[in-house]
N, C-alpha and C positions, 0 to 999 in steps of 0.2 A: 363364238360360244353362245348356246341357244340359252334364254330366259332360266330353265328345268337344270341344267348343266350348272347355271352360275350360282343359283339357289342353292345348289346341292355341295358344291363347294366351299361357298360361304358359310354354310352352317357345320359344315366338316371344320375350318378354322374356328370359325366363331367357339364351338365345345374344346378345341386347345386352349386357347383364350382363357375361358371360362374355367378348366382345370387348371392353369397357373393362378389366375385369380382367386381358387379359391384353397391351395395349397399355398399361397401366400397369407391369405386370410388366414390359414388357421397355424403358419408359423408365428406370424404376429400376436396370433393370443398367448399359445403359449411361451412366448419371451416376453409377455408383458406391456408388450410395445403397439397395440391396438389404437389403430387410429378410426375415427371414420371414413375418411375416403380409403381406408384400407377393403373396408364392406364395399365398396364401389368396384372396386376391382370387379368383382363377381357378378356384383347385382347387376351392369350396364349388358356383360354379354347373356346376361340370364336373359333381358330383358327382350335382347334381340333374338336370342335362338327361340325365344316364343315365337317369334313373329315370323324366323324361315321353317322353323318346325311346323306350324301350324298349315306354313303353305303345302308344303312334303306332303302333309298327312291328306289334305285335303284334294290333293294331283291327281289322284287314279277317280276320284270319283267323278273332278270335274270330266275329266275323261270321258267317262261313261256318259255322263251328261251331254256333252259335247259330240258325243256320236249318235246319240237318237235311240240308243237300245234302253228295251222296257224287262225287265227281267220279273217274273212272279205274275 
């Protein structure tokens, strides 16, 4: 599996992750039962799908870059 493939995957889990974590979070407030590392839940894959999201976003350009075309 190529570098683009595994990025692309991992950030596909990583936002499942991220929706348990944060359907948990907001069960726990409302039962009252709020902890802090309940916020954690959410906040750690947040943190990561910044970091494969930003790669995503940024692919098609390095692309461009990376082929030598000057467009305008």
């Amino acid at each position: 599996m190529n570098w683009n493939k595994w990025f692309r995957q991992t950030h596909r889990w990583l936002s499942i992750v991220f929706t348990v974590g944060v359907t948990t979070n907001g069960i726990a407030v409302i039962r009252g039962k709020y902890a802090a590392w309940v916020g954690l839940l959410a906040l750690v894959p947040l943190a990561l799908l910044l970091f494969t999201g930003l790669y995503l976003f940024v692919l098609p350009y390095a692309a461009k870059w990376g082929s030598g075309r000057r467009t305008g």
